[in-house]
N, C-alpha and C positions, 0 to 999 in steps of 0.2 A: 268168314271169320278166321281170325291167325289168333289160336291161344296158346300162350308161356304159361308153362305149370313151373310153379316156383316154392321148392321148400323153403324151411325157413331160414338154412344156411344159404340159400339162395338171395332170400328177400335182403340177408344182412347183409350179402356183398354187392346188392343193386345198387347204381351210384351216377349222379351227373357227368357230365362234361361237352365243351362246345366245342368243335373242330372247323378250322378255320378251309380247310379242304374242302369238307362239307357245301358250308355256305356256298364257295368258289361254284362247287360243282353244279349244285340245286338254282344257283340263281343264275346257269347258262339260260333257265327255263323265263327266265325276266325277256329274252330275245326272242327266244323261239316261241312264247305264248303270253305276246304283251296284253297285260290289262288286268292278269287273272292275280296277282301279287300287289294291288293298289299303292298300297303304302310303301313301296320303296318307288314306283314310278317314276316319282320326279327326281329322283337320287341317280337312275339308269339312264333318265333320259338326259343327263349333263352327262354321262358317261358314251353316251353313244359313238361319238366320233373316235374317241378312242378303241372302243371295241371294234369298229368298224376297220381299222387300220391293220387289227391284229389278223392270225388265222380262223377269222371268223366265221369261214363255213364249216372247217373242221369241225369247229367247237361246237357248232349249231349241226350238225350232225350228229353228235352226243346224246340229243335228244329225243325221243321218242314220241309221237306223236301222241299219245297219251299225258304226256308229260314224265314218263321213264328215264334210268339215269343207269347208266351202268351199275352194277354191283362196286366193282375194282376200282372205282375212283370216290367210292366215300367209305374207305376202310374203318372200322371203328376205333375210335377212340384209347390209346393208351398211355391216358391221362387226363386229367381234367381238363386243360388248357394245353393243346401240344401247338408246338409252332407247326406252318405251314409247307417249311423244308421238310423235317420230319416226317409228316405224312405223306409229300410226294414224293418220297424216299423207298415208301414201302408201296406206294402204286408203280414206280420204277420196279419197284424188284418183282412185278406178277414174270410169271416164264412165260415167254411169249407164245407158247402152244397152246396155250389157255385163254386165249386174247378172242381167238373166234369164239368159244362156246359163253364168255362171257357178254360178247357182245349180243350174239342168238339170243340168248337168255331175256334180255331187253326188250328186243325187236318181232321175236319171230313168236310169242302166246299172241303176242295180239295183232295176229295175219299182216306184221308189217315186214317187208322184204328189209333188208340191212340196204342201208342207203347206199349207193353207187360208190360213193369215197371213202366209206370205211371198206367194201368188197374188194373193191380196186387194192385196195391200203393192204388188207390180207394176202397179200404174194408173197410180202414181208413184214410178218408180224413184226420182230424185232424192232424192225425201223419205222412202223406205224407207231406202237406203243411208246416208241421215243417220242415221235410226232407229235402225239395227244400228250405226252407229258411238259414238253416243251411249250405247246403251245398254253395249256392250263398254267404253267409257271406265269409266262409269260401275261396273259390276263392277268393275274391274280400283282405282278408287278405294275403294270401299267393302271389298270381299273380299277381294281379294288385296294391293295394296301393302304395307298397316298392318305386318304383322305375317308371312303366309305367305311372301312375298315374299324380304323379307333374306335369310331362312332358304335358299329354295328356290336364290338368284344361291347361295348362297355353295356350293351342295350342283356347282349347273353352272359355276363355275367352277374348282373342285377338279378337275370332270370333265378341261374346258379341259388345266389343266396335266400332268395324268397323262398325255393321248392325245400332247401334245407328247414328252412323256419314252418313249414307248414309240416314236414315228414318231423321234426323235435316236437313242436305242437299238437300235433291234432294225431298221427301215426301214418300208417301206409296207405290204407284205404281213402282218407280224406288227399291224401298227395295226387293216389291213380283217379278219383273222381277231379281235382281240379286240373290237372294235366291236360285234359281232353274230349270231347262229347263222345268221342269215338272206343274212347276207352274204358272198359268196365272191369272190376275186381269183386270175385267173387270163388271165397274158400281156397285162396292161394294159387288162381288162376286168374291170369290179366288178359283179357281179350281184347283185340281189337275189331272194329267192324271194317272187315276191310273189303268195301266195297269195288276196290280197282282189279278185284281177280274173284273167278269161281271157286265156290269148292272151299271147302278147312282147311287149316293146316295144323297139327300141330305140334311146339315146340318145345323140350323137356331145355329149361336153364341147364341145371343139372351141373350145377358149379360151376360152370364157363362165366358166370355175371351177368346182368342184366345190366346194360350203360342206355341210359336216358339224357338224347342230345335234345335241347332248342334250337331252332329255326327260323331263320325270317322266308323260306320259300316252299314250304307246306302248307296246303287248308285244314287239314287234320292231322291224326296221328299218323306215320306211317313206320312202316319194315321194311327191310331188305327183301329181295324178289327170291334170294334164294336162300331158303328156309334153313341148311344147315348152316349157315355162317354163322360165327358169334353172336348171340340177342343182342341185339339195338334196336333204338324204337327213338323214330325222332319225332317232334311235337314244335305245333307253333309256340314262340318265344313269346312270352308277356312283355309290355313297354312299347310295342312296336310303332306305334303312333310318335313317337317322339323322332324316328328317323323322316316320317313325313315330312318335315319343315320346321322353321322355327317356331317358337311359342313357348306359353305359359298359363296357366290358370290364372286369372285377374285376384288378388285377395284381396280379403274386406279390407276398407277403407281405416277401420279401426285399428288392424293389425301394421299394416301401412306407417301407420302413425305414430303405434308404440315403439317400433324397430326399423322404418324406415323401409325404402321404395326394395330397394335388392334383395334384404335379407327377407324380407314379405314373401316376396315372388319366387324365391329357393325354399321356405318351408312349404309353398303350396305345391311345390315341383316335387317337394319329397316326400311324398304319403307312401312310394315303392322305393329301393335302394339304388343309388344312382352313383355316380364318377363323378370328377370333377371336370372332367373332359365331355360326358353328356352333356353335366349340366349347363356350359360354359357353351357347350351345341348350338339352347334350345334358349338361350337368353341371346346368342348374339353380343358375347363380351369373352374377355381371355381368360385360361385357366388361372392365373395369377390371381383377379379379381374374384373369380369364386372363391378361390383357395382361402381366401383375407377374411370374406364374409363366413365360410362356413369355417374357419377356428373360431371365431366370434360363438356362434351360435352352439359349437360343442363343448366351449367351456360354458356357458352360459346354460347346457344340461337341454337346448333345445334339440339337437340331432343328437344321433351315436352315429359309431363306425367302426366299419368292419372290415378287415384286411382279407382279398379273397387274387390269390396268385401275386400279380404285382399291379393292385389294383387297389385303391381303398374306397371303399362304398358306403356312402352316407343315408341315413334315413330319418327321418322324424321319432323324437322321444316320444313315450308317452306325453310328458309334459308339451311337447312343441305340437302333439297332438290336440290337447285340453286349449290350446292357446289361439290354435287355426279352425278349433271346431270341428275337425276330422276333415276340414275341404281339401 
């Protein structure tokens, strides 16, 4: 069990944000442990050739045969939304004498020797930790930006807006109960079950923040391995079915009929807060053409929307609710 004691100027500076570093890093585990992340499956395996071309054993070295990640390559968040340079800015800047024990830290609780390539790679740390950053740039160019990417911000920042709406509605407790099975609150203390290591741990906030990331490559809640870093606690991303493949809810024939085949099929899309670039995903037509329909439907009092970094996120009215029947 790893528990945050969080006063309550703590609880008031606990806050979201998605790191696009992150993802990079968490989904080397889509390679090295195909199957266990379903829903992005068919998104990776169009991506395979390309991964394959890169330093892909380096990278697949990263990984720990538990499914472990370095500490140093998913720094927390300092900001909601940081760009991707940014963060591998400050994985650049670790001092390379710190490169071995961060790595150990990984490999060696759970009796795994340090893989041959990174050991080898330690004669010069310097020019290893270049290597790994080079090479993680470089993925995150080829594989992920192009095309996965868009898709996946708009899927974590929907996430984003929902956790707000439920932490202004309901308060703290009802947010840490739907965040995760794994995660319980109780008396100002957030626990996690964290079954991937022995033993408690625990971790005083203690005005350093508490930063709550989404994710598309966790089965649960998880922490950092090492318990003094900053609190973060990453958690599966809601929506994630929508990166699967294309699709849509079929609506009633009724509704169909009053508003037509498109704008139908976008209020049924939007019972959770979406982009116009998801949505435009999961229909299988251009941003343009959603754009057309969903001003229709926001002056018309069917969606609202809400501007979240340089994103605007649409969702079903009450009204566009009472109209679709909640489907």
């Amino acid at each position: 069990m790893h528990r945050f004691t969080l006063r309550l100027a703590d609880l008031a500076s606990t806050w979201f944000a998605y790191s696009p570093i992150l993802e990079a890093t968490l989904s080397l585990r889509m390679w090295s442990h195909p199957g266990v992340y379903r829903l992005q499956s068919r998104a990776f395996e169009q991506l395979r050739p390309s991964f394959e071309r890169l330093d892909s054993r380096l990278l697949l070295s990263l990984v720990a045969d538990n499914r472990w990640v370095p500490d140093f390559l998913t720094p927390r968040p300092s900001a909601p939304a940081p760009e991707f340079r940014t963060e591998l800015a400050t994985v650049r800047g670790l001092p390379p004498e710190l490169l071995r024990g961060e790595l150990e830290q990984t490999f060696r609780p759970n009796g795994q020797p340090l893989p041959a390539l990174l050991e080898a790679g330690l004669a010069d740390p310097e020019r290893l930790l270049a290597r790994i950053c080079d090479a993680l740039e470089e993925y995150w160019e080829v594989c992920l930006a192009p095309t996965w990417w868009p898709q996946a911000r708009a899927v974590l920042e929907a996430d984003l807006v929902y956790r707000a709406r439920v932490l202004a509605q309901h308060g703290a407790a009802a947010l840490f109960t739907d965040l995760d099975h794994r995660l319980k609150w109780t008396d100002g203390v957030l626990s996690i079950n964290r079954h991937w290591t022995d033993g408690d741990v625990e971790t005083a906030v203690d005005g350093r923040g508490l930063v709550l990331c989404p994710t598309f490559f966790v089965r649960g809640a998880i922490t950092m391995i090492d318990s003094s870093r900053a609190p973060q606690i990453s958690y599966p991303a809601r929506g994630q079915a929508g990166m699967a493949g294309q699709g849509s809810p079929v609506p009633p024939q009724a509704l169909e009929a009053l508003v037509g085949a498109p704008k139908a099929r976008l209020l049924s899309l939007l019972a959770e807060p979406a982009s116009t670039t998801e949505l435009a995903y999961r229909l299988g037509v251009t941003p343009g053409a959603v754009s057309q329909h969903l001003s229709v439907l926001a002056a018309t009092g069917l969606v609202t929307r809400a501007r979240h970094g340089r994103s605007v996120l649409y969702r079903r009215s009450v009204l566009g609710d009472e109209l679709t029947g909640g489907r």
